[in-house]
N, C-alpha and C positions, 0 to 999 in steps of 0.2 A: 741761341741756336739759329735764330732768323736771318742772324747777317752772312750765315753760311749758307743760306740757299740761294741759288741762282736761278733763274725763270725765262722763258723764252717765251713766246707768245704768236704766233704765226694765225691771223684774224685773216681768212682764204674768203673764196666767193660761194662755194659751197660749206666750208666748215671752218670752226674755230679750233684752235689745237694748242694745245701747252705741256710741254714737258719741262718739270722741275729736277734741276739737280741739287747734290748737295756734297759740300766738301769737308772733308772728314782728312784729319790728321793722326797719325801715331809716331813711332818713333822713330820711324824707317823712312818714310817719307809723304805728303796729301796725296789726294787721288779725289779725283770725281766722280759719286754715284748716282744715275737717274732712282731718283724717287717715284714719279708720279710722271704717268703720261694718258692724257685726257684728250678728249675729240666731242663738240658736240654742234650739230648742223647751226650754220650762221643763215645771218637775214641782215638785209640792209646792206648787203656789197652787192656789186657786179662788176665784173673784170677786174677785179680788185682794188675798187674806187668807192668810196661811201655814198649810198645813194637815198638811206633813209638814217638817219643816228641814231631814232631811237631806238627802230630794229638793231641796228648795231649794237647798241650799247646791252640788250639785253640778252642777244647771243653769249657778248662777252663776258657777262657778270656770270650768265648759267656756265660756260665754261669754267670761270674762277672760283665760283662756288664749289664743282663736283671737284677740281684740284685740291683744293685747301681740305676738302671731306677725304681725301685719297693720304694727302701727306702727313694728314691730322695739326698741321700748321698754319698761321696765314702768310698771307701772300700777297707782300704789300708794292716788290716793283718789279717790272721785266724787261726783258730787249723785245723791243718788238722789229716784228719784219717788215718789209714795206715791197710794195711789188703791184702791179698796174700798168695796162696801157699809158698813162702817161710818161714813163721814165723812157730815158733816152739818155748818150753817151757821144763822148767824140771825144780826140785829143786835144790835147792844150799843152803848150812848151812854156814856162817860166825860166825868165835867164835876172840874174841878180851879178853885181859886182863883189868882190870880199876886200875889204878895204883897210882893215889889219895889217900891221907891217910885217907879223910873221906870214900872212897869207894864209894860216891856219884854218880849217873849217869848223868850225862848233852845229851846233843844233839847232842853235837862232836863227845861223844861217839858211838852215834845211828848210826850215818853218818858215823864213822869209819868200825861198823861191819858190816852195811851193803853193804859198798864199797867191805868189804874182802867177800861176797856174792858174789856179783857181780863180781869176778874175776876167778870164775871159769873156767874153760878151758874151750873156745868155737870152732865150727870149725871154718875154714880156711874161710876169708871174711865174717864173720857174725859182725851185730854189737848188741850190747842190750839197749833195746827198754826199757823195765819198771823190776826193780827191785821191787817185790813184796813181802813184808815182812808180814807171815801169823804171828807164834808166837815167842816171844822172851822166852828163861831162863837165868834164874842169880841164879849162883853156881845150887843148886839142883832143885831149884825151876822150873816148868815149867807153860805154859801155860800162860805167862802175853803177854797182849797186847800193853801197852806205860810203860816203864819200867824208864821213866825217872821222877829223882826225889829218885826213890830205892835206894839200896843200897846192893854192893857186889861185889866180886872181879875178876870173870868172866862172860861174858855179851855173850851170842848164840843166832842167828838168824835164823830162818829155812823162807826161803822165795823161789818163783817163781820166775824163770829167764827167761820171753822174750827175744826172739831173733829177728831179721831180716835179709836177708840176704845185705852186705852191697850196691851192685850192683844197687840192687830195690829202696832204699831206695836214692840212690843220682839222680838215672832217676829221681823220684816222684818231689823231691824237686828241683832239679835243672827244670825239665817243668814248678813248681808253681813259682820258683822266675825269669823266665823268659818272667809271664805277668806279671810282678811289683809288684806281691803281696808278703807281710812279711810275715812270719811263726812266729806264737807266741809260738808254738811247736808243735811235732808229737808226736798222740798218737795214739795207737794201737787202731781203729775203732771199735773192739766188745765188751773192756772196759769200751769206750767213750759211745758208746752205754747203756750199765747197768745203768748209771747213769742217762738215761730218762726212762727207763722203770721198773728196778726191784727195792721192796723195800726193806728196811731192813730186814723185817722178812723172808724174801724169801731167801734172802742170808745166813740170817741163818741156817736158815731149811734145805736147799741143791738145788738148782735151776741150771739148765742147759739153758743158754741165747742161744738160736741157730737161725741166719741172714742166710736166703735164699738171694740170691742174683742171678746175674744173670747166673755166672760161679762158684763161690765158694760158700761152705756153711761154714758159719764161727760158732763155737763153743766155747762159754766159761764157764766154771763150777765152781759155789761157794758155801759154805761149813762151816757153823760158822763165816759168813762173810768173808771169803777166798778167794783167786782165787784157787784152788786144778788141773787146767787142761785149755789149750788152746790149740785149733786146727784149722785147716782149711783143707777142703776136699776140691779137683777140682770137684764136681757137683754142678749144679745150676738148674735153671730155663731156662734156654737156653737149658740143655740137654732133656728137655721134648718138647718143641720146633721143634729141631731137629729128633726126638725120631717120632713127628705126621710128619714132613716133608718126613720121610722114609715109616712111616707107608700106608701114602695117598699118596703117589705119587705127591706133589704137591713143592711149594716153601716155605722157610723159614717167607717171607714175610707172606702167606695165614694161614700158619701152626700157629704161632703167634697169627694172627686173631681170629682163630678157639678156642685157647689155650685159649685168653682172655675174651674171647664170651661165648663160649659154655662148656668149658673143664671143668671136673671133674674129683677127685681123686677116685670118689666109683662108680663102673661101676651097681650097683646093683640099684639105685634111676632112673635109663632109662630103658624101655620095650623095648624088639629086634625091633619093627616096628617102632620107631622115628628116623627118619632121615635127616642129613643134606645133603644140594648140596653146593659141590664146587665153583660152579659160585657165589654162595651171597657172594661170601666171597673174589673173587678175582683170583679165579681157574677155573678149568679148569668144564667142563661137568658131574661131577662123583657125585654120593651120597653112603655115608656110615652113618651107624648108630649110633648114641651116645653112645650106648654102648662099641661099638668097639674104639673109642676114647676115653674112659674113662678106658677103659681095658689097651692102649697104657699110657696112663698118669701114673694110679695107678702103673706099672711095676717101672716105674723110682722112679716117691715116694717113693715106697717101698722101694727099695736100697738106696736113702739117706736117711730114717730112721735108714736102715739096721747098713748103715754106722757110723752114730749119736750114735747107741747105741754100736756098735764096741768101740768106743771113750772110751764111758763112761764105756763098760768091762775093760779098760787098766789101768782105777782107780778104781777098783772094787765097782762100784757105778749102775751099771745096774740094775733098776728098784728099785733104793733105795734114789732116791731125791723127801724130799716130798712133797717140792712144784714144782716138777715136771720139765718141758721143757715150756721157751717160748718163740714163734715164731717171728720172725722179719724179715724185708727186703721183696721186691717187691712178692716172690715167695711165701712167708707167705698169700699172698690172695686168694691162690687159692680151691675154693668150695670143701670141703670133707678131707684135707690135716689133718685137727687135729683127726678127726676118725681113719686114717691110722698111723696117728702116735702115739696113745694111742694103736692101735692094734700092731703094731713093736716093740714098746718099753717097754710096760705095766706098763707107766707112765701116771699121768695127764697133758694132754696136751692144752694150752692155747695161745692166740694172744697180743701180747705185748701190753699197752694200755700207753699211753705216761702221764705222769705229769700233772697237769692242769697245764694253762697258759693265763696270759693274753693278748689275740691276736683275733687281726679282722680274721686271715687267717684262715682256719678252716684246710685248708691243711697240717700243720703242727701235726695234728693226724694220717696221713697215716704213717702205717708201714715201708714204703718205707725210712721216712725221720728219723727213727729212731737213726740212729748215727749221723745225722747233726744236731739233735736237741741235743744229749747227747753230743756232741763235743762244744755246745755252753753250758751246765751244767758245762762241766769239766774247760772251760773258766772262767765262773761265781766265780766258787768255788775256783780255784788259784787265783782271783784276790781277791778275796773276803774274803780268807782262811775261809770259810764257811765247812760246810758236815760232819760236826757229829765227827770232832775226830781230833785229831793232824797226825791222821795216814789215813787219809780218802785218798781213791786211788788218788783223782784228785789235791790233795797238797803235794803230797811228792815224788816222782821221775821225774825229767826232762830231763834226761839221754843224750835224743837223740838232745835234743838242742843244747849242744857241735858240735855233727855232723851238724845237720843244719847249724849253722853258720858257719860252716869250708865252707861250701858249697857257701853260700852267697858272705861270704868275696872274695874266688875263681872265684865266678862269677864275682863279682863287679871289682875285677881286671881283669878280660876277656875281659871285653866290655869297661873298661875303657882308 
C-alpha cells in the first residue's frame, strides 16, 4: 500500500503543510485520490530560509506525525517545495553539434545541450534548481518544441536557469532528513504549484502565478507555455500584521485577529462611524474605526502589487498577460485584495482554484495548500510520466537530487 502514496510537503515561514495522495487502480483506469491534508504552525524559517533546524525539524515531524494519524499509514518520502529570498532565474542558451551521419536527434542529444545550458556561470555558492528549456532550433530553424526524431547538424536551446542559494538549500534538507523522512526530490515550490492551479491555455496566453505567503511573495510567469520570469519578494502577509500592530498600538497576536476577522484591503466598503474595540479581540480598552484599518492594510497591498508589477516591468510584460495574475497562498484570502490588484497592475486578477479531486477532505481547496497539493501533481506525473509532453515541467529536470543525496548519504554517515 506505501508505495502508492505520494506526499508533498510544503515547510512555509508560517506553517508546515502536507497533502497525501494516493493511487488507486481498477479496471477502467488509475486516478489520484487526496487522502490527508494537514497544516501545523512552523518555527525555525523565515522568508523561507532555515534559521533555526532544530525548531525546524520539530515543526516538521508534529506535521508528519498528525498526517500519518489522518492517513492511518506511514509516511516515509516526499517532494518537498523549496521557495526563499534566495532564488533567482535568468536565461541561458546551450548550443551542441549532432555529429551522426544521419543527423538524426536522439535524447542524449537533448540532455547534452541542455547540460551545456546549465553550465552557465553562476555565483559563488548557488546551486541549480530546474533547467527550464522554453524553445529548441536546429541549424536555421526556430521555435520547435521536442526536436527529437529531427533532423540537423546543430541543435540550440534557450531555456531558464533556476538558482538557489546552496547554504539554504542543505539547512532545508538536512532538517527534513533528520526526521527520517526521504526526499523524493526538491522542487521549486511556485512551479510545483502551477501544476494544481493553472491550465494550459493560461500558460499559453501569458499568466503571472503570484503565492502570498506569510513573509514572501513568490512569483512565477508563463508565456506560450514557458516559464519567461521567477521571483520572490521579502513581503507577505505578516507585514500587514505587523503594519496594524503599529498602527493600533496593540500586539502582534491581536493585530492577526483583527487582520483575519475584520481586515479589508478597500477602505471605501466602511462608513467613518463603524467601529471596533480592542478588548473583543484580546487588547487592550481602545476602538478605532474599520476604516482606519482598512486604510492601514490597502497601504501594504498596494506596495506588493506595486512590487508584482515592478517584476513583470523587467520582462516588459506589464499589463500585457492575458490571462492575467493568479493568487495563491494563505494572504490570497484576504477581502478586497483582487480589486487592488487589478487597480496596481491593470490586469485581470483572479484566485487560484485547484484541480478537481477525488477527496473526502474538502480542505484541500484552500489556497493556502496550493503547492502541497501541486507538489503531489508534480509526484503523480514523474512517476507516472504523465502531463502533456515529453517536455512537461514535472518529468524532465531532477537536478537538485544529486545534491539531495550528497546530503543524505552525509548524514547517514554522521549519525552512523
Amino acid at each position: 500500500m506505501a508505495e502508492h502514496i505520494i506526499t508533498g510537503l510544503d515547510v512555509g515561514s508560517a506553517n508546515v503543510r502536507i497533502v497525501v495522495g494516493q493511487i488507486t487502480k481498477n479496471s477502467e483506469a488509475e486516478q489520484l485520490n487526496i487522502i490527508g491534508v494537514v497544516e501545523v504552525p512552523s518555527a525555525g524559517l523565515n522568508k523561507g530560509s532555515v534559521v533555526s533546524i532544530e525548531d525546524a525539524v520539530s515543526s516538521i515531524s508534529a506535521c508528519l506525525e498528525k498526517a500519518e494519524r489522518m492517513i492511518g499509514l506511514p509516511i516515509e518520502n516526499a517532494w518537498v517545495g523549496l521557495g526563499g529570498t534566495h532564488i533567482n532565474s535568468q536565461e541561458s542558451n546551450g548550443v551542441i553539434a549532432i555529429s551522426r551521419t544521419s543527423g538524426e536527434i536522439q535524447e542524449n542529444d537533448v540532455e547534452r545541450v541542455i547540460e551545456a545550458a546549465r553550465s552557465v556561470a553562476a555565483p559563488v555558492n548557488y546551486e541549480v534548481l530546474h533547467v527550464i528549456p522554453k524553445t529548441f532550433s536546429i541549424d536555421n530553424q526556430i521555435g520547435i518544441k521536442d526536436p527529437i526524431g529531427m533532423s540537423g547538424i546543430r541543435l540550440e536551446v534557450s531555456t531558464q536557469v533556476v538558482r538557489g542559494l546552496s547554504s539554504h538549500i542543505k539547512n532545508l534538507t538536512k532538517g527534513i532528513y533528520r526526521t527520517g523522512l526521504d526526499i523524493n526530490d526538491l522542487v521549486l515550490s511556485f512551479l510545483a504549484a502551477a501544476e494544481a492551479v493553472l491550465s494550459v491555455r493560461q500558460r499559453e496566453l501569458g499568466v503571472a502565478l503570484v503565492d502570498i505567503g506569510a513573509s514572501t511573495t513568490k512569483i512565477i510567469v508563463f508565456e506560450e507555455g514557458d516559464v519567461i520570469h521567477v521571483a520572490v519578494l521579502p513581503l507577505g502577509s505578516d507585514h500587514i500584521t505587523a503594519d496594524l500592530a503599529i498602527g493600533l498600538q496593540t500586539s502582534l497576536d491581536v493585530a492577526e485577529r483583527i487582520k483575519l476577522e475584520v481586515g479589508h484591503s478597500i477602505p471605501g466598503v466602511f462608513d467613518k462611524g463603524v467601529e471596533i474595540n480592542l478588548r473583543d479581540f484580546g487588547g487592550d480598552d481602545q476602538t478605532f474605526s474599520k476604516k482606519y484599518i482598512a486604510e492601514i492594510i490597502e497601504a501594504r497591498t498596494e506596495e506588493i502589487f506595486e512590487k508584482i508589477d515592478g517584476e513583470l516591468q523587467k520582462i516588459n510584460r506589464s499589463g500585457l498577460l492575458p490571462a492575467g495574475i493568479m493568487l495563491i497562498g494563505g494572504g490570497a484570502k484576504l477581502p478586497g485584495i483582487i480589486e487592488v490588484g487589478k487597480k496596481k497592475s491593470m490586469l485581470p486578477v483572479s484566485l487560484g482554484v485547484s484541480r478537481r479531486f477525488n477527496t473526502a477532505v474538502d480542505k484541500v481547496n484552500d489556497l493556502s495548500f496550493a503547492t502541497a497539493l501541486g507538489l503531489v501533481m508534480w509526484g503523480y506525473n514523474v512517476l507516472n510520466e504523465k502531463g502533456g509532453g515529453r517536455f512537461n515541467f514535472s518529468n524532465k529536470f531532477m537536478s537538485v537530487r544529486e545534491t539531495s543525496d550528497k546530503i543524505k548519504n552525509w548524514f547517514k554517515h554522521l549519525i552512523s
